[in-house]
C-alpha positions in Angstrom: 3.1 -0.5 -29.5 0.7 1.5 -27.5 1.7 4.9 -25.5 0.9 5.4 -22.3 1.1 9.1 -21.2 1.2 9.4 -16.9 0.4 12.7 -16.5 1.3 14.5 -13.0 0.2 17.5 -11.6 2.2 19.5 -9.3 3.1 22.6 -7.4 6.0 22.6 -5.4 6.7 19.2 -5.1 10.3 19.2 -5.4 10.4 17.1 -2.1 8.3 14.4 -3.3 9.0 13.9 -7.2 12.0 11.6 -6.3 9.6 8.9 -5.0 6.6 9.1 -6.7 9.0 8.5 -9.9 10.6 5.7 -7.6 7.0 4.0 -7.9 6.2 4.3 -11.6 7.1 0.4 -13.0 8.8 0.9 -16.1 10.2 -1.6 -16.5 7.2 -3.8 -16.0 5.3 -1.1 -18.4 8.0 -1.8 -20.7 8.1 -5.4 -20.5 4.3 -5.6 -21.1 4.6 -3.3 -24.4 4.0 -0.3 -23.4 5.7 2.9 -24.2 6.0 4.9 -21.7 6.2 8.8 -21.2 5.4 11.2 -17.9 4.2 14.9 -18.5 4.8 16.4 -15.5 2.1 20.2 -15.6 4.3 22.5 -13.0 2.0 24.7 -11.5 4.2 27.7 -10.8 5.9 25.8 -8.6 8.9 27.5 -7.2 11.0 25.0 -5.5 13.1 23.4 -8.1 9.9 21.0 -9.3 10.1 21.2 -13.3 14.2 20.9 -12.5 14.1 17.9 -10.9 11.0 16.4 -13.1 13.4 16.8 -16.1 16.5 15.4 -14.2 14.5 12.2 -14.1 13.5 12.5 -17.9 10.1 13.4 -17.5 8.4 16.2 -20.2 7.3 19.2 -18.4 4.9 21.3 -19.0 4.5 25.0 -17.7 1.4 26.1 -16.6 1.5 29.4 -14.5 -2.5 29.5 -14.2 -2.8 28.7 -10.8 -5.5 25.3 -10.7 -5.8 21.7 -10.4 -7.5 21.8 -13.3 -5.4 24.2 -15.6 -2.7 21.9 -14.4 -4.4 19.2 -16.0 -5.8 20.4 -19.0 -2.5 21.6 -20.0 -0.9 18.2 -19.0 -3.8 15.8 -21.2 -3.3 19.0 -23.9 0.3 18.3 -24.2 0.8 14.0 -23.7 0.9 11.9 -26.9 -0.4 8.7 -25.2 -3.2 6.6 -26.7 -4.0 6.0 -23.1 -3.4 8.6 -20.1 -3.4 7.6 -16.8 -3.3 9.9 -13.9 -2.3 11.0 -10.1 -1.1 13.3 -8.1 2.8 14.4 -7.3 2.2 13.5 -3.3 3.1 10.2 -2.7 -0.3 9.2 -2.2 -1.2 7.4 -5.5 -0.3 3.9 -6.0 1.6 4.0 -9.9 3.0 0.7 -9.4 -0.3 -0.6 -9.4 -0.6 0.7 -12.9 -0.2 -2.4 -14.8 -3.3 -4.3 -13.2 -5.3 -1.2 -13.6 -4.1 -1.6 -17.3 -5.2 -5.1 -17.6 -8.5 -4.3 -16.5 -9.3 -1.4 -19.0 -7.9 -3.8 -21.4 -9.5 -6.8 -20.6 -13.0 -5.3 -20.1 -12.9 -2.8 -23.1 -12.8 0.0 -20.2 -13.1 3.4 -21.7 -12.6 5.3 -18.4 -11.8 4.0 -15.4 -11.4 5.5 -12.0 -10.1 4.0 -8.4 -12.0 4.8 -5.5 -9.8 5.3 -2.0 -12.5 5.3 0.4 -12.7 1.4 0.6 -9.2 1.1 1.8 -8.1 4.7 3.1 -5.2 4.3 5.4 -6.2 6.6 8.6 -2.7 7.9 7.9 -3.5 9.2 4.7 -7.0 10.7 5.2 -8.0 12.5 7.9 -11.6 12.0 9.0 -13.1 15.2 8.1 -11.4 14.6 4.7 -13.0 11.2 3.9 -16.6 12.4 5.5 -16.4 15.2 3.0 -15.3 12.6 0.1 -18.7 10.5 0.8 -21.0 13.6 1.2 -19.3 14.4 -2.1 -19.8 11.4 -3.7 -23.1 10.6 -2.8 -24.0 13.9 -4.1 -22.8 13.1 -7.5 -24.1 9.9 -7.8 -27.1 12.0 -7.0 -27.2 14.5 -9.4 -25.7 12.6 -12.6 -27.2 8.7 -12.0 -23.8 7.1 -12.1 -22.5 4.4 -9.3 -18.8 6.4 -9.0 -18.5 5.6 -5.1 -15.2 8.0 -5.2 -15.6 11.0 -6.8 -12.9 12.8 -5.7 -10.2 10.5 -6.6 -7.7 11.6 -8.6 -5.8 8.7 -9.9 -8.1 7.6 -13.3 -7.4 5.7 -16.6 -8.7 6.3 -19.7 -8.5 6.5 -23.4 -7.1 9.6 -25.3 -9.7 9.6 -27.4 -12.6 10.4 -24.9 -10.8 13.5 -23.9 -11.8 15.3 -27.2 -15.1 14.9 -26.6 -15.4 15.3 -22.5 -16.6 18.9 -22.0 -14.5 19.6 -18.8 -14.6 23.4 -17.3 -13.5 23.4 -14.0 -10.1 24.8 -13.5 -9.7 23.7 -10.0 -10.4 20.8 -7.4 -13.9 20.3 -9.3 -12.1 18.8 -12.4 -11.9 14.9 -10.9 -15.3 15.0 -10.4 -15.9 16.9 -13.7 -14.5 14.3 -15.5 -15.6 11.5 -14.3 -19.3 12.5 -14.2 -18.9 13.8 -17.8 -17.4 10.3 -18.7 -20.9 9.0 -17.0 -23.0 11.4 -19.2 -21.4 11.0 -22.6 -22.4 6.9 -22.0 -18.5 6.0 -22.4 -17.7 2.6 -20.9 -16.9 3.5 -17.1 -15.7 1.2 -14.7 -14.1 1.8 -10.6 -11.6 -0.6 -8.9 -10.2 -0.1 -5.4 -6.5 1.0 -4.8 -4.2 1.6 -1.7 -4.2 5.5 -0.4 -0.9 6.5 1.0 0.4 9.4 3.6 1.3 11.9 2.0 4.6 13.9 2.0 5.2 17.7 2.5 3.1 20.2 3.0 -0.9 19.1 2.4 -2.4 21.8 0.0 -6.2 21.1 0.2 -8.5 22.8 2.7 -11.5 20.6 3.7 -14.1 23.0 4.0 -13.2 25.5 0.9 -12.4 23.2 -1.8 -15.6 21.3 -0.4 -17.8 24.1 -0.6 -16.4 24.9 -4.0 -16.8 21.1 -4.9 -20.1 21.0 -4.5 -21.0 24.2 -5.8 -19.4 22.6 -9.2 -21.7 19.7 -9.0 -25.2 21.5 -9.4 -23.5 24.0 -11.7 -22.2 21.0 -13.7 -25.8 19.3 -13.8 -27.4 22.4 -14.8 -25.3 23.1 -17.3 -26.0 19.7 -19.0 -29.4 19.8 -19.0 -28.6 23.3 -20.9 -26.8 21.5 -22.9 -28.7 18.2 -24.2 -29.9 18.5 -27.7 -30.4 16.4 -30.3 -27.3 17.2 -31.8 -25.6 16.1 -28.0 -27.9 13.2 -27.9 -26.2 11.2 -30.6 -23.4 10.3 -28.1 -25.5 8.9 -25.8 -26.1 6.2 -28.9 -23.0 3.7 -28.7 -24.1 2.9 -32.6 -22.4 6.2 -33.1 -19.0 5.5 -31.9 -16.4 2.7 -32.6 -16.2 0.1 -30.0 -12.7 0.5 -27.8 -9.8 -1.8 -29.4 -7.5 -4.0 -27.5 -5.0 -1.7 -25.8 -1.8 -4.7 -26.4 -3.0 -7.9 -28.8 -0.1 -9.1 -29.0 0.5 -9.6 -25.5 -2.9 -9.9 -23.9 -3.8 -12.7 -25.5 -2.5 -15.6 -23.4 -3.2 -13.5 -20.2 -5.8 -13.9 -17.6 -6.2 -12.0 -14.5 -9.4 -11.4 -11.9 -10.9 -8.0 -11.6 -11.0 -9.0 -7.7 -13.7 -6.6 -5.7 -14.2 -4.0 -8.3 -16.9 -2.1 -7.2 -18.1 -0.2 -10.2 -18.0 -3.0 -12.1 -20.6 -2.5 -14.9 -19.3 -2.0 -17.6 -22.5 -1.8 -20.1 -22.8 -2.9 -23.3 -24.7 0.3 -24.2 -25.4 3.4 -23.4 -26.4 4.2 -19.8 -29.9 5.3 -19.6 -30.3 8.9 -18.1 
């Protein structure tokens, strides 16, 4: 049986925990083979948030440095999952679409996978300067690190634990999706982007358009200087796919009468080899 390890960040999300657990399918996750556990990384949250995370049996972990991505990098830190799959404690991330976005990094030997909102963004859930700022955003990454991730702000992803060892993720703030996904570009892991449903969210909304922008895009060239720093021969040798074991089936046992379509992935490459940079 494989793990699967949802790990939520949150702070002060006391209002909204009862529903996003209300969306997780686990039964479905169960039926399919799957054990399941969700790490919840409290924030300093100070509403009753790790409470009522526990009350629904989720494991939480306390991390009182302030950060979207010191909520995450305690969260991955602490799941046991041979698989992690992420999202965000607002209501806004589809996890009962989970086991089709399973099925695809199964079926295709995905090694990271990300959804992009921007396809189907509900007006409701987005506001316009908000989803200008996600495509300024995402263009520039494509940019800078030669990938085709047409979302690079999204924060729901799936990938395998393994990658996470050797990811070199910094950013302890709003910069960490993007870190990580362009990271999973640069290290030539197998990469792949399907489209999901964006939902309202509930309570109070946290991010601030222009700052975390600014600071967004500040990470990106910081990010792409710091890699070019970084590439030496000793580096190089993970760009070769010769050096790494080719990703297993996630379930054998129960993927192997199964058939399913992809439907209008849009990063749907999933090479062979390494990408070239």
């Amino acid at each position: 049986m494989s793990t699967l390890s949802i790990v939520i960040p949150a702070l002060n999300e006391a209002e909204n925990l009862p529903h996003v657990f209300g969306t997780i399918p686990l039964e479905e996750l169960t039926a399919e083979g799957w054990g399941v556990e969700v790490v919840i990384a409290d924030n300093g949250s100070t509403d009753g948030t790790a409470e009522i995370a526990a009350s629904y049996g989720a494991r939480v972990v306390h991390q009182p440095l302030r950060g979207y991505g010191n909520a995450y990098k305690a969260g991955i830190a602490a799941a046991y999952g041979d698989v992690i799959a992420t999202g965000d404690a607002d209501c806004t991330y589809p996890f009962d679409d989970l086991p089709r976005l399973l099925r695809i990094v199964d079926e295709h030997q995905v090694e990271f996978l990300n959804t992009n909102r921007l396809g189907r963004e509900n007006r409701a859930a987005m506001k316009p300067s908000h989803t200008v700022a996600n495509h300024a955003l995402s263009l520039v990454s494509r940019v800078l690190f030669k990938s085709e991730i047409r979302d690079s702000q999204s924060g729901m992803w799936v990938f395998r634990r393994y990658i996470w060892e050797t990811l070199k993720v910094t950013s302890d703030g709003m910069g960490f999706s993007q870190e990580i996904k362009n990271a999973a570009v640069r290290e030539g892991f197998r990469c792949m982007e399907v489209p999901i449903e964006y939902r309202p969210r509930g309570g109070e909304v946290k991010l601030n358009a222009v700052s975390d922008g600014v600071a967004n895009l500040s990470q990106l060239f910081r990010h792409r200087l710091r890699d070019n720093a970084l590439r030496t021969d000793t580096r190089a040798q993970w760009y070769d796919r010769s050096t790494r074991p080719e990703p297993t089936p996630l379930m054998p046992q129960q993927r192997q009468a199964e058939s399913f379509e992809v439907g209008d992935a849009e990063w749907g490459r999933v090479p062979s080899e390494h990408y070239t940079i």
